[in-house]
C-alpha positions in Angstrom: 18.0 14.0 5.3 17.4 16.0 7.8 21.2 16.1 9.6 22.2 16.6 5.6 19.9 20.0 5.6 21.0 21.2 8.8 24.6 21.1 8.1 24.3 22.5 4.8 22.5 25.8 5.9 24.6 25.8 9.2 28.0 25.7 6.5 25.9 28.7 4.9 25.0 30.9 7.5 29.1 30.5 8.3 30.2 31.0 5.3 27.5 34.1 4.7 28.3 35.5 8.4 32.5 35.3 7.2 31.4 37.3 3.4 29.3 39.5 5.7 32.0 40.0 8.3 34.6 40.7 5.4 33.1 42.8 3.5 32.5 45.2 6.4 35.9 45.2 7.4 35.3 44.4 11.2 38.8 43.7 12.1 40.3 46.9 11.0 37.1 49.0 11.8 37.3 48.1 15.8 40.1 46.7 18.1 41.1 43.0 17.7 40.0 42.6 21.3 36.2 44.0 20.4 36.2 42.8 16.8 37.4 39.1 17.2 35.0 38.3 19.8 32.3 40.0 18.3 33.1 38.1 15.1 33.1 34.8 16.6 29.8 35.3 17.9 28.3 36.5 14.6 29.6 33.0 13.4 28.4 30.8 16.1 25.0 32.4 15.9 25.1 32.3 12.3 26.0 28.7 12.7 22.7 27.9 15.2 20.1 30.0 13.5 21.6 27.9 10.1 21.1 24.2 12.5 17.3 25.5 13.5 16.2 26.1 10.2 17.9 23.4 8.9 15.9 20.7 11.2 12.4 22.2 10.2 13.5 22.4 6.4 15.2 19.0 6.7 11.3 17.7 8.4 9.5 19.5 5.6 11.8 17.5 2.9 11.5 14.0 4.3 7.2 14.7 4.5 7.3 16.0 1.1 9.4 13.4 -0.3 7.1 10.5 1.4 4.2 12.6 0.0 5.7 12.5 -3.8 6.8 8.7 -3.5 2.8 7.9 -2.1 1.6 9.7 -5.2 4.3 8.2 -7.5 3.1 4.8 -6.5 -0.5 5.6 -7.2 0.0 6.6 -10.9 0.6 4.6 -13.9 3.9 4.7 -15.7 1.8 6.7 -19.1 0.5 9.5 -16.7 4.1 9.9 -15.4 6.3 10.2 -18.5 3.2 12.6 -20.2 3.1 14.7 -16.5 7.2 14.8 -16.9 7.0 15.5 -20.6 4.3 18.2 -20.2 6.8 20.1 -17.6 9.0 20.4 -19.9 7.3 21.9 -22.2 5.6 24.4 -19.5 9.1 25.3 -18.9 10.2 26.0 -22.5 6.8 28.4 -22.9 7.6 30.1 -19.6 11.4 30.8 -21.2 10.1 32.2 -24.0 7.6 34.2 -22.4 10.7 35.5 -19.8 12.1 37.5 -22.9 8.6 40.0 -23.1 7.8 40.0 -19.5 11.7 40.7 -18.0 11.2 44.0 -19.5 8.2 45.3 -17.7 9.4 47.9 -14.9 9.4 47.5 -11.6 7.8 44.0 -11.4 9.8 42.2 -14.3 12.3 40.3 -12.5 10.1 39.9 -9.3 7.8 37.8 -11.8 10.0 35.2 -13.3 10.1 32.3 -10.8 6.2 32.7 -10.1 6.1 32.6 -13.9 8.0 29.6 -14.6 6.5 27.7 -11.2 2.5 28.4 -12.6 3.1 27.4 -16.0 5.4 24.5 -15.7 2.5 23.3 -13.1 -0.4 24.0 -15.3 1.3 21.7 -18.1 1.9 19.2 -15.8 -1.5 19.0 -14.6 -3.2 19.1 -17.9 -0.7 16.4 -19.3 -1.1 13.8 -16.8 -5.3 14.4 -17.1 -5.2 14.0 -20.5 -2.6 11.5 -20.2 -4.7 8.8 -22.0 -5.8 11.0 -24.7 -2.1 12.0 -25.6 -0.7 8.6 -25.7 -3.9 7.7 -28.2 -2.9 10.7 -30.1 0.5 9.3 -31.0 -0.2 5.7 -30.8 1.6 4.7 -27.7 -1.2 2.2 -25.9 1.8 0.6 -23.2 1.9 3.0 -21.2 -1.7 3.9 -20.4 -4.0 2.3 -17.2 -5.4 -0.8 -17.0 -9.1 -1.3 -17.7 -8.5 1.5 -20.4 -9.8 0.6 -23.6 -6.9 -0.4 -26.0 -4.9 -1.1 -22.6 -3.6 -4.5 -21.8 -4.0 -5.5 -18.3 -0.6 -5.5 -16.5 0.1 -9.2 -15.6 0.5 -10.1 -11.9 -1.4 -7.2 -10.8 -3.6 -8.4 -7.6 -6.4 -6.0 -5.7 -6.4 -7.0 -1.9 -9.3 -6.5 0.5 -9.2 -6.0 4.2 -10.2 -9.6 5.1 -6.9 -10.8 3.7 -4.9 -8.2 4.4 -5.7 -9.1 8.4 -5.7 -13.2 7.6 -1.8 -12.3 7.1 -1.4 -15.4 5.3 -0.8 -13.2 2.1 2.7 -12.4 3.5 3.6 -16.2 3.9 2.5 -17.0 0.5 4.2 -13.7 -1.1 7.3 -15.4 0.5 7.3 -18.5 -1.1 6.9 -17.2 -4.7 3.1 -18.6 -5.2 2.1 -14.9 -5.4 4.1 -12.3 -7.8 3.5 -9.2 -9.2 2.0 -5.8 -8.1 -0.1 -5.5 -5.0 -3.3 -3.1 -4.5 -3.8 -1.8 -1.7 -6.3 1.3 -2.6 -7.1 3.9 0.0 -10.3 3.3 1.0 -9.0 -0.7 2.4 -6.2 1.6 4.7 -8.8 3.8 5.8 -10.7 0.3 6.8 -7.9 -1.3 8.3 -7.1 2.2 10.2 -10.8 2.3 11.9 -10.6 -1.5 13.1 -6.7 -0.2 14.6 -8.6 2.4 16.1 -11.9 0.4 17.7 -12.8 -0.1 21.0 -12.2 -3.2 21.3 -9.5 -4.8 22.1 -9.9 -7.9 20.1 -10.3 -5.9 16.6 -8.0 -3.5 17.5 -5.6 -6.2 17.4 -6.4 -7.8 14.2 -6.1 -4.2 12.7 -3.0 -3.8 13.6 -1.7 -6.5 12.4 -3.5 -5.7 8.9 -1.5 -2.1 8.9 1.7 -4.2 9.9 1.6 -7.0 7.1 0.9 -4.1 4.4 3.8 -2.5 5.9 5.8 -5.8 5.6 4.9 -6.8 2.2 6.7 -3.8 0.8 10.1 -5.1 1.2 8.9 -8.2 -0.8 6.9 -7.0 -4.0 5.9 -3.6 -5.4 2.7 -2.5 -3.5 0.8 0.3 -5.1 -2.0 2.3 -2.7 -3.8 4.4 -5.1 -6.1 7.3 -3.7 -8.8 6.2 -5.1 -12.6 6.2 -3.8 -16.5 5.7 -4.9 -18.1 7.8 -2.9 -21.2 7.1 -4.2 -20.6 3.5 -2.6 -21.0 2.8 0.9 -19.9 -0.7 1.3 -16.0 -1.5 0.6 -16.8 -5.1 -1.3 -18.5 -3.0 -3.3 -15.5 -0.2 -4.2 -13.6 -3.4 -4.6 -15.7 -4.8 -6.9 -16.2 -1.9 -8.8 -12.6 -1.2 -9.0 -11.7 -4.6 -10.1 -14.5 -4.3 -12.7 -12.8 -0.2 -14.3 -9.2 -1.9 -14.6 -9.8 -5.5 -14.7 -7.7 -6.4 -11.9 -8.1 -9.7 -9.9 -9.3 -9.5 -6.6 -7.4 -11.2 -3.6 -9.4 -12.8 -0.2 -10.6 -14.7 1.8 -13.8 -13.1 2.4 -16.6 -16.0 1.3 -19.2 -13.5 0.2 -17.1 -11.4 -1.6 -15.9 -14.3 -3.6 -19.5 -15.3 -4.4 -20.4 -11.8 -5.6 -17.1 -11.3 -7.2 -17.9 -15.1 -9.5 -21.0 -13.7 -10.2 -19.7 -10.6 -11.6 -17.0 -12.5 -13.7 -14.5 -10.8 -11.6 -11.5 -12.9 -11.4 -10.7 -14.1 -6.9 -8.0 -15.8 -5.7 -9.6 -16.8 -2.5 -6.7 -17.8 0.3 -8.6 -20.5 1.8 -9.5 -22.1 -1.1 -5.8 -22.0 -1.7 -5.3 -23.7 1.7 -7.9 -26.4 1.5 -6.2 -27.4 -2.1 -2.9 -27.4 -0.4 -4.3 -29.9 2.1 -3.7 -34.1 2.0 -6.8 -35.8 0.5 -8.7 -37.9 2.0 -10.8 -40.2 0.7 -13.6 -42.1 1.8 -13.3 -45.5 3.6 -9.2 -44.3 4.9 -9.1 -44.5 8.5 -7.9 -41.8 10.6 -6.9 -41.7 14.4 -8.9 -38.4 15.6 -9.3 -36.7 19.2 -13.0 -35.9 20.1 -12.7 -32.6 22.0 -16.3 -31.5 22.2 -20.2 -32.8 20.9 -21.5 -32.2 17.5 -24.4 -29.8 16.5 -26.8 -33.3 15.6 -27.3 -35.7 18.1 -24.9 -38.5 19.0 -21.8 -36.2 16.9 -18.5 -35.4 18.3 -16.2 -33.3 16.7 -12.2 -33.1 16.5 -9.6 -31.5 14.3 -6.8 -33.0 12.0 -3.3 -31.2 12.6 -4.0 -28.4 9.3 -7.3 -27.5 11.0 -9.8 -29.5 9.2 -13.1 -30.4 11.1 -13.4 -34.1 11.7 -17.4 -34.9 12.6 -17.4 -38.3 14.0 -20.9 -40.2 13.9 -21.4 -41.8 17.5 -18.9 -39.7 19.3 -20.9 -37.8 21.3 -20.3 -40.4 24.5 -16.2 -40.6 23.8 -15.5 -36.7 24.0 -11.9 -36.7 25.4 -10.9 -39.7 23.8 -9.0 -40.7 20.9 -10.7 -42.4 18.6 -10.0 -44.6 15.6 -12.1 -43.9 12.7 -13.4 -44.6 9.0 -13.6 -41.5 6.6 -17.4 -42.0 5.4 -17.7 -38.5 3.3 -16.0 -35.2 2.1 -17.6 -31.8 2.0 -15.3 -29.2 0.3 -17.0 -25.6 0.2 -14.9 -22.3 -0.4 -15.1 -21.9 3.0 -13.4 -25.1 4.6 -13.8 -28.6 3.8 -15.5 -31.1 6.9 -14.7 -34.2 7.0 -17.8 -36.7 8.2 -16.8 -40.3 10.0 -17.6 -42.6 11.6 -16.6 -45.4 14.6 -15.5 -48.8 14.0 -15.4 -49.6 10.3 -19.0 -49.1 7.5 -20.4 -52.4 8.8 -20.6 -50.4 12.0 -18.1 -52.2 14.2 
């Protein structure tokens, strides 16, 4: 975009430098060996002063363009046909008003383009405010936001907090076609993820980073939408989320356990990723045997724990004396919870070999 600009107004200033240069008749006013040189030089600075302003113009594009396709992304598709539709009718008024206002002297013509940029704007904006209203009005329900009354709620559309954004097992499960759909990613969980990129320490800063870098990654694999949208009013961002959720009755994506819980007992629909995890896991039931490493002691006395390849916490009753060792043992009890499932055991077999 920007070498595009700058050879465009470089080809410009040339071209303008040449009319300029013509129409003054330089060669036959001077001497071909004053007039040539000077001619060439009007061209070649023509030529730079065109490449300069063509880089900061060119800059100015590519941020404005970024800045529409952000904002594109954070409207619904009503807002954007009524917005589109309403300039078009600010520009047909402003035509109309060109024919009584092109005849005022002095000022008439200097008025025209401020004319047709206020009024085309001013529809524009009042359309896409009123956007649900108008779409009522003619009995066009589609298009408008979810969590609208008379709206349907678009299918596959999934709010996403922090806490799974920086889990980044979102990304591997976008990949493998488990999650489709739209992605929400409103403003106030970037402004979250941006002040844990920006802490102190080292250890957050990280895991912040990474959060900015999967959102940033998940675009080239479904739609992500980040609206600017914020509750001021709200200080806590489970709180905007739940809130949100609630207006446009999206689902709400994490792996945050007390979110879930307050989200259930909102009736707010979670996918919670761990749950997802722990589902995806090989049961086990009780009396199997399993061969288990002890690497360290148990909270109660006379426990050692290990873990099973996946992750899952294996507590072995009696273990505490054969931490480092590989143990064979007999699966006594499950305990599944949102936030991980533990799997209690036991040496030797239930007749306590």
């Amino acid at each position: 975009m920007v070498v595009s600009t700058r050879i465009v107004l470089s080809l410009l200033g040339v071209l303008g430098a040449i009319q300029a240069g013509l129409s003054y008749n330089l060669i036959d006013r001077y001497s071909a060996s004053y007039a040539y040189p000077a001619f060439g030089c009007i061209v070649f600075l023509a030529f730079a002063v065109g490449w300069m302003i063509g880089g900061l113009a060119g800059k100015g594009l590519v941020r404005g363009f970024k800045r529409v396709e952000r904002a594109a992304q954070t409207r619904s598709a009503g807002e954007l046909t009524v917005a589109a539709i309403g300039l078009l009718v600010g520009l047909l008024v402003s035509a109309l008003l060109w024919f009584p206002v092109h005849t005022l002297p002095y000022i008439g013509n200097w008025v025209i383009l401020p004319l047709f940029l206020v009024v085309g704007y001013l529809f524009a904006y009042v359309a896409a405010k009123k956007h649900r209203g108008i779409l009522r009005l003619v009995g066009v329900h589609q298009l408008t936001e979810p969590g609208v009354a008379g709206a349907p709620v678009p299918a596959g559309q999934t709010l996403v907090d922090t806490s799974a954004i920086i889990d980044g097992r979102i990304a591997d499960i976008v990949r493998t076609g488990f999650l489709s759909g739209e992605l929400v990613v409103p403003e106030f969980v970037l402004r979250e993820l941006q002040q844990v990129a920006d802490s102190g320490d080292p250890l957050k800063r990280a895991r912040g980073r990474r959060g900015l870098e999967v959102v940033h990654g998940l675009r080239s694999d479904v739609p992500v939408a980040t609206p600017e949208i914020d509750f001021p009013e709200l200080a806590d961002v489970d709180a905007k989320l739940l809130k949100l959720a609630r207006q446009r009755g999206l689902r709400i994506l994490t792996t945050d356990y007390n979110l879930n819980r307050l989200a259930r007992i909102q009736d707010v629909v979670v996918l919670n990723v761990n749950e997802l995890a722990n589902a995806l896991k090989p049961a086990v039931l009780p009396g199997e045997r399993l061969e288990i490493r002890l690497i360290r002691e148990g909270k109660e006395p006379d426990q050692g724990v290990g873990y099973l390849d996946d992750g899952t916490m294996v507590v072995v009753e009696g273990g505490r004396r054969r931490v480092g060792d590989t143990v064979d043992v007999q699966v006594t009890s499950v305990l599944q919870s949102p936030s991980g499932k533990m799997i209690f055991t036991r040496i030797g077999d239930a007749s306590g070999e």
